[in-house]
Each structure stands twice: as C-alpha cells, then as structure tokens.
N, C-alpha and C positions, 0 to 999 in steps of 0.2 A: 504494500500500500504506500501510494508515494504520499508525500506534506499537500496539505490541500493552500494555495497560496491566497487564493484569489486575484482582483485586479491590482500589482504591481504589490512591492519585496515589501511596503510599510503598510502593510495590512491590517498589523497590530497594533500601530500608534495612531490612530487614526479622531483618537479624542472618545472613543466609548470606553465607560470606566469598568476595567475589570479587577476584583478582587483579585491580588495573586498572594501567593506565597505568605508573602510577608506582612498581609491585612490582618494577623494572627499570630497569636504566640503559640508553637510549636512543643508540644509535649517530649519532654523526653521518653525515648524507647518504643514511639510509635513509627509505624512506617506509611509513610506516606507518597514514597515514591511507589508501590504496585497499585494504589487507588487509585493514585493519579495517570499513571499510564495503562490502567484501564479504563477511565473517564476520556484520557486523550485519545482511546483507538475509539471511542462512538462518539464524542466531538467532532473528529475529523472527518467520521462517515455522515455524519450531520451536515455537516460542512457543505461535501460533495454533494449531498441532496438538495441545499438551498442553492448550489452555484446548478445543480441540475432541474433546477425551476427557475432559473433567471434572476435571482436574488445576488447581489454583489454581498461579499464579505465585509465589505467597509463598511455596510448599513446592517448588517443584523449576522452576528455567526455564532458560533457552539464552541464554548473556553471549558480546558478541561481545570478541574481543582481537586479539593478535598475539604470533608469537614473537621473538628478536630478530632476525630478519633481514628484517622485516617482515609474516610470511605470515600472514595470516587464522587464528587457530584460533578454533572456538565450542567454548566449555565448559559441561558441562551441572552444573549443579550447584541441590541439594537436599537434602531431610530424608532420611534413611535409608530411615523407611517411606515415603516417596511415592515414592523410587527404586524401591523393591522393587514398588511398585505399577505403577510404568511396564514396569518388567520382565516382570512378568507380561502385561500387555497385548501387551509386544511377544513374548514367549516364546508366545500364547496364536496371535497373527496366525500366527509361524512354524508352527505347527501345525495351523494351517486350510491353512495353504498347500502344506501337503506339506514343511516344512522352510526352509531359509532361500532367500535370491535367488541 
C-alpha cells in the first residue's frame, strides 16, 4: 500500500488542526506505536476513498492517532462544507441501499 498524498507534498500543513502526539501526556509502558499504525493502515485507506470520490485531502482526510491507553482512533477531520459534502455522498449510498448496514 503506497502513502496516500493527495494534491501536492504539504498536504498536512495545510491549517486543519490535528491532535498529534504531543496534544497529551504519554503514559509510561504503554504502546502506542501498534495503535497507531493500525489506525494509520484505515486512515490511509480512508484516504484513498475520499480522493476516490473526488474529495481533495487538503479539505477533509482520515489522521491516524491514539487515545491514552494506546488504542488506535482515526479522526476525520475537515472544512465544514467538504464534510457536508461527504455526508451527502454517504446519506445518498444509505438510500440506494434501502437504508443503513
């Protein structure tokens, strides 16, 4: 699976505020590096699915983290209106489908 980039190499600085690392103080004897790089393998696939519905990353993408007790979460974060546009997409699927899963 390659790095999902999006439009051009400053994908990540781009002014949407993500929690990293360091928004937290860090327990000791916890492991937080297999959370998180479980979180970063469906982030990135996340990724790939907003840039495969036409969604740029610089307005809305999937940040891998963790909480404190090391667990993988992915956050989704973006522009208001590209959220609002993701929502519709996925409100549009649920209603081809007969409703949710």
């Amino acid at each position: 699976m390659g790095k999902v980039t999006g439009s051009g190499e400053g994908w990540l600085n781009d002014g949407l505020d993500l929690p990293g690392a360091d928004s937290g103080l860090w327990a000791p004897g916890v492991d937080y590096i297999s959370g998180w790089r479980e979180a970063r393998e469906v982030a990135e696939r996340l990724n790939r699915a907003l840039l495969g519905v036409g969604l740029e990353l610089s307005a809305v993408r999937a940040a891998a983290s963790t909480n404190e007790d090391g667990r993988g979460v992915v956050r989704l974060t973006g522009w208001p209106g590209v959220v609002d546009q993701l929502a519709e997409l996925l409100e549009a699927c649920a209603d081809s489908d007969g409703g949710a899963a």
